[in-house]
Structures are given as structure tokens and as C-alpha cells.
C-alpha positions as CSV (number, residue, x, y, z in Angstrom):
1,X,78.2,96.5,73.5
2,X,81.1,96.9,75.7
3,X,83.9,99.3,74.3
4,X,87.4,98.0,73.0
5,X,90.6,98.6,75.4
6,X,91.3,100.9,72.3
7,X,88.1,102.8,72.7
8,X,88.6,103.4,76.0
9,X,92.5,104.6,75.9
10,X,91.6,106.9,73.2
11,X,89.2,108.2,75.5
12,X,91.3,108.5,78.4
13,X,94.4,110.5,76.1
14,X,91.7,112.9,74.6
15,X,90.4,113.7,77.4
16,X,93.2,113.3,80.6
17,X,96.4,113.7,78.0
18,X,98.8,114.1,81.2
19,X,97.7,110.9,82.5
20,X,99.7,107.6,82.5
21,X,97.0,104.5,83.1
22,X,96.9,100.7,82.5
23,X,93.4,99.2,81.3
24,X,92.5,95.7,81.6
25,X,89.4,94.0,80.3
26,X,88.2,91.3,83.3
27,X,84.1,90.5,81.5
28,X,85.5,87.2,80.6
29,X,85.9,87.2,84.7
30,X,81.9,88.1,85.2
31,X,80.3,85.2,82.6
32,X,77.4,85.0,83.7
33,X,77.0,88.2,86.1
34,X,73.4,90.4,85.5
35,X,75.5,93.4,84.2
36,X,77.4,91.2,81.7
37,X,74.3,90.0,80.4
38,X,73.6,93.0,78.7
39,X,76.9,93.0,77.0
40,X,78.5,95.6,79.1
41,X,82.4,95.4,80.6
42,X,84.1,95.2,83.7
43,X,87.4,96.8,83.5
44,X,90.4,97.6,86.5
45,X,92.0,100.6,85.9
46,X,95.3,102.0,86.8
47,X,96.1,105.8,86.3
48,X,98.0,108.0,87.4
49,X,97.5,111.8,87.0
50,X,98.7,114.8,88.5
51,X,95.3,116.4,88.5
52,X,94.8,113.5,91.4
53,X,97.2,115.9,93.5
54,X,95.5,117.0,96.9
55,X,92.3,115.2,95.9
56,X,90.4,112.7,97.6
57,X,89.8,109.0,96.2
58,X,86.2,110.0,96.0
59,X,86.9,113.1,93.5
60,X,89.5,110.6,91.9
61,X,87.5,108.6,90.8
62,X,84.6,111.3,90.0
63,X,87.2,112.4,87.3
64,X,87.5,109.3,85.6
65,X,83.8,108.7,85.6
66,X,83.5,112.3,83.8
67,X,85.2,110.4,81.2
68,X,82.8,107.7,80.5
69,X,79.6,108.9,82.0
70,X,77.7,108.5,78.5
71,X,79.1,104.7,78.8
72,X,77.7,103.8,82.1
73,X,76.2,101.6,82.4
74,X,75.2,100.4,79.1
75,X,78.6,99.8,77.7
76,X,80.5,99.9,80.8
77,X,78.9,97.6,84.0
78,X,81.6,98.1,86.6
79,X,85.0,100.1,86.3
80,X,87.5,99.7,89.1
81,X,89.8,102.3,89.6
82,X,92.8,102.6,91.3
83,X,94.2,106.6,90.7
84,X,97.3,108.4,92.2
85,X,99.2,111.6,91.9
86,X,102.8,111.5,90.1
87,X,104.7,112.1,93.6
88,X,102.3,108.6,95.2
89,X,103.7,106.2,92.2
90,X,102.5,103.5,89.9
């Protein structure tokens, strides 16, 4: 069963507490797709961190993966993430 939008910002303050994000829930947008048949959720992120200072996308993203790693794939199918540094904006 895919996580809440709550379950997942709880997640993101306990674990990145500095970081500013945006989560949006787009299953309703995958009816139908193999990794929403198992009940798991595609969500867009938006976060910005300034741990994300000097890094590349790749490690980016490897950060906010650390946060839900026990959730993928099972809960979570597909997270896209778009993550910046404070001095790159929102």
C-alpha cells in the first residue's frame, strides 16, 4: 500500500529537518501502469536542501532515496525528484 503525503513529509522532516520540499501524489495519473498494480505510488518531488550544495544530481537524488529505501519499490513505484541547494532556488 502506497504511503500518505503525510507519511512521507514526516519522513522527509525526521530525517532531512533543514529541507524545504513540495510532494505531490500523481498514482491517480498511472491507472492502470504495472507498478500501480501492486498498489504502489508515483510521486514528483520538490526539495530543496543545503546538503544538495556542491553535489551532483546523481548524489541528490541518492540522498532522498536514503530516505525511503525500505519503501521502494513496494510502497513507492516511481519518485521523481527535482532537488536544489538554497543559493539555486525553488
Amino acid at each position: 500500500m502506497r504511503p500518505t503525503l503525510d507519511e512521507i513529509s514526516q519522513r522527509l522532516r525526521e530525517r532531512m529537518p533543514e529541507a524545504q520540499f513540495d510532494i505531490d501524489d500523481d498514482s491517480h495519473r498511472h491507472a492502470g501502469h504495472a507498478g500501480a498494480a501492486g498498489g504502489a505510488g508515483h510521486y514528483r518531488l520538490q526539495i530543496v536542501s543545503p546538503r544538495f550544495a556542491g553535489l551532483s544530481t546523481v548524489a541528490r537524488h541518492r540522498l532522498v532515496y536514503d530516505c525511503f529505501g525500505d519503501w521502494m519499490p513496494h510502497r513507492i513505484h516511481a519518485l521523481s525528484i527535482v532537488a536544489r541547494s538554497p543559493d539555486e532556488g525553488a
